[in-house]
C-alpha positions in Angstrom: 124.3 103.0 110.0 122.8 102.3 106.4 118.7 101.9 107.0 117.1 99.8 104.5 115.8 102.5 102.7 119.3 103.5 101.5 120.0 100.2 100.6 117.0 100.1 98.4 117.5 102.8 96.7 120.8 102.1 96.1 119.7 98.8 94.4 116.7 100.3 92.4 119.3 103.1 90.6 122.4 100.5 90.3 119.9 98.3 88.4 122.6 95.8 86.0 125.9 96.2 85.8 126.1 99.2 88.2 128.8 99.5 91.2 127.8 100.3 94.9 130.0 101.7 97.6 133.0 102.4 95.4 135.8 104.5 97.1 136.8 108.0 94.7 139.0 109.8 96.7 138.7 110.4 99.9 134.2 110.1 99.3 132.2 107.0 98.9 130.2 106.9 96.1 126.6 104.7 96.4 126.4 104.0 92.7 128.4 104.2 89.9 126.4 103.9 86.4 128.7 104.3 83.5 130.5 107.5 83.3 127.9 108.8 86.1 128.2 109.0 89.7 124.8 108.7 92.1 124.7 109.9 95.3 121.5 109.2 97.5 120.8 111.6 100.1 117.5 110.9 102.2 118.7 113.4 105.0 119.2 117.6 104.5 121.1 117.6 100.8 122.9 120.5 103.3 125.3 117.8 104.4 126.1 116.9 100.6 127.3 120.9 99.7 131.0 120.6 99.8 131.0 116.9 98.5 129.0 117.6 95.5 130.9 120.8 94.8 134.0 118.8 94.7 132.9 116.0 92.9 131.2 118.2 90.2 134.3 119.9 89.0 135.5 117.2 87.4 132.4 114.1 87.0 128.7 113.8 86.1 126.7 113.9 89.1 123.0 112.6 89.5 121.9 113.6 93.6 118.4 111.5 94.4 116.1 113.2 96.9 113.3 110.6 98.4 110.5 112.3 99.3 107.6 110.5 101.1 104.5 110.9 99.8 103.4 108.2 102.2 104.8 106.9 105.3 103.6 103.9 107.7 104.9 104.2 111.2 105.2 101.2 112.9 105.9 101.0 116.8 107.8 98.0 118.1 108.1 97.1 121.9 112.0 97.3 121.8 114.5 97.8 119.5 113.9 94.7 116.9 111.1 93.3 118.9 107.6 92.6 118.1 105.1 94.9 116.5 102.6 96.8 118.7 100.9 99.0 116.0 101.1 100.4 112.8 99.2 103.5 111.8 99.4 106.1 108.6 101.1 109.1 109.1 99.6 112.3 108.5 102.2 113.9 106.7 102.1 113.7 103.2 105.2 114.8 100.8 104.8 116.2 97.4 107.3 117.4 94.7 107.4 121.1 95.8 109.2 119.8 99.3 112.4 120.0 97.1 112.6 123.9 97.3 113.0 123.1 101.7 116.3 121.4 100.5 117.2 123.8 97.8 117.7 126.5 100.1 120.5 124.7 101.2 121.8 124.5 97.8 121.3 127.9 96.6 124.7 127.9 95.3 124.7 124.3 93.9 122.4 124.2 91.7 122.1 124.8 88.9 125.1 123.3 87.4 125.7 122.3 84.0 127.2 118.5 85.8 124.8 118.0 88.4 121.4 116.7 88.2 119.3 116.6 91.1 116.1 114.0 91.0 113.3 113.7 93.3 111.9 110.7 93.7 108.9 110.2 95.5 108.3 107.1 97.6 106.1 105.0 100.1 108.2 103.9 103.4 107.3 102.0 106.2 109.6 103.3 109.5 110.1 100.9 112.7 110.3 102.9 115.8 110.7 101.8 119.7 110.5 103.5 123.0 114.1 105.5 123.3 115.5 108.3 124.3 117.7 111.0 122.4 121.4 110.8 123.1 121.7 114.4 122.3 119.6 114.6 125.6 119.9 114.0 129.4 116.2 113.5 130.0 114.2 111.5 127.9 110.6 112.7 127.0 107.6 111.8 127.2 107.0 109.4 124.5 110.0 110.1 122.8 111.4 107.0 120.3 114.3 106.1 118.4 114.2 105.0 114.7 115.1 101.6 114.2 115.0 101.0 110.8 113.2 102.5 107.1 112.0 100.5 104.8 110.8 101.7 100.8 107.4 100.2 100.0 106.6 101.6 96.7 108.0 104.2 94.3 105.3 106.4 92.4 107.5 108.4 90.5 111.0 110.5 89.7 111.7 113.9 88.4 115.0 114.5 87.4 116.1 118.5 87.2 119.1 119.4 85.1 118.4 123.5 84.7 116.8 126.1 86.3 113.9 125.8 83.3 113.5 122.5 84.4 112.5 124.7 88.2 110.9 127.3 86.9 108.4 124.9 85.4 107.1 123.9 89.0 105.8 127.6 88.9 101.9 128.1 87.9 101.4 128.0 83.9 99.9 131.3 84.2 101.5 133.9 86.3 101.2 137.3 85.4 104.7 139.4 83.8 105.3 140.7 87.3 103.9 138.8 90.0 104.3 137.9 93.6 104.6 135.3 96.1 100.5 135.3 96.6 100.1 134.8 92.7 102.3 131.7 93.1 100.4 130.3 96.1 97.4 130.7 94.7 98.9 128.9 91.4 99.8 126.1 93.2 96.9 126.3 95.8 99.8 126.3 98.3 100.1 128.9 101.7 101.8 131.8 101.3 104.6 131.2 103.2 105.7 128.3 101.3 105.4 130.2 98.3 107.4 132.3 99.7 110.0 130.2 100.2 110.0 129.0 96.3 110.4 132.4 95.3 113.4 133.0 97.3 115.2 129.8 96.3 114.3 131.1 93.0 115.4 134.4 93.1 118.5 133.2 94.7 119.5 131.2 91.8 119.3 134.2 89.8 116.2 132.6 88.1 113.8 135.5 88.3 114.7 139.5 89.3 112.6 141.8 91.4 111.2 144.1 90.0 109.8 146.7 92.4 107.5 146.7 95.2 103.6 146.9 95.8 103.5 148.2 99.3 105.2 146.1 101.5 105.0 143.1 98.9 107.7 142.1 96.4 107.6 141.7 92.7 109.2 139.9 90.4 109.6 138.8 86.5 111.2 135.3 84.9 114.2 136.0 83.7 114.3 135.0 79.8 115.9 131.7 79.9 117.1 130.2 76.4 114.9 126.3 75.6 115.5 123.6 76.8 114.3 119.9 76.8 111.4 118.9 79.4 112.8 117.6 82.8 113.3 113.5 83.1 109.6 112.0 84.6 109.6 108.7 85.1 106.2 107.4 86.3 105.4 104.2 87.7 104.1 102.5 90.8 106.9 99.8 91.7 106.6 97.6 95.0 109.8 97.5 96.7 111.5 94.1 96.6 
């Protein structure tokens, strides 16, 4: 079932003139802007591999990412009843959160017909007591998502190459470096670090180079210029 949230941001990136919903194929496309297709993809971008690998080969595709820099919970008494409380989560999103989906897509991206954009958002998510289907017992104060809803959107960042990633990376890493020189770049832990490097490395964007101990090293591969990634900022209340 479409949440409100997909909906949105199908509206805010068809703007004029755009199609939603359009049947290519055996896929459903959510936007269709010019010769460009615009998928939306708020859960793992694992479930859009195959789909975007097909659709790539012979279209333009632009994949948007939300990620929640900000989320409001809000706790109803039952599915579409009356609001009990609303609190701020304690989870807060930021742009590296891409590189947990870009594991998935190690194989994906980069491509010279795919752009991938994060856009980083404000939601408000309606919740109610529930149990999960996938089990027999439910738990203790276990709920059920009832609907999403986008408040604001602070900004986008669309990625076309693996320059446009490698810019993420601290301004000042050493030739050969490590995952601790990149967390402490970014003033990140070193396990998410970690986990930038391998995407990284993965996508043939940088090489390892030898070992310090038990550590790994690495060096950027030279990578020929190319124009800064798409960053769109702005501060837009949902409608």
């Amino acid at each position: 079932m479409e949440t409100s949230l997909h909906r949105q941001l199908k509206n805010f990136y068809a703007g004029e003139g755009a199609a939603t919903e359009v049947r290519l194929g055996r896929f459903r496309i959510d936007v269709v802007r010019g010769s460009e297709l615009i998928e939306i993809q708020h859960g793992s971008l694992a479930a859009l591999r195959d789909k975007i690998q097909t659709l790539t080969a012979e279209h333009d595709v632009r994949v948007v990412k939300p990620i929640v820099v900000r989320k409001t919970l809000v706790k109803l008494a039952k599915r579409g009843g009356k609001v009990l409380e609303r609190r701020k989560s304690p989870k807060q999103g930021q742009l590296l959160d891409l590189f947990d989906e870009l594991i998935y897509w190690r194989r994906v991206f980069p491509h010279p017909r795919l752009v991938l954009e994060a856009v980083l958002i404000d939601m408000e998510e309606h919740r109610y007591p529930g149990r999960n289907q996938r089990r027999r017992w439910r738990r203790r104060n276990e709920y059920v998502v009832d609907d999403q809803h986008l408040l604001a959107v602070h900004e986008t960042r669309a990625f076309r190459t693996g320059a446009d990633l490698i810019a993420l990376l601290p301004p000042e890493l050493p030739a050969t470096f490590h995952s601790g020189h990149v967390a402490a770049g970014l003033g990140i832990r070193r396990w998410i670090a970690q986990r930038i490097v391998y995407c990284l490395r993965e996508m043939s964007l940088l090489v390892q180079v030898g070992k310090e101990r038990n550590t790994r090293l690495y060096s950027l591969l030279a990578a020929s210029p190319t124009p800064p990634a798409e960053k769109r900022t702005r501060r837009r209340k949902a409608a």
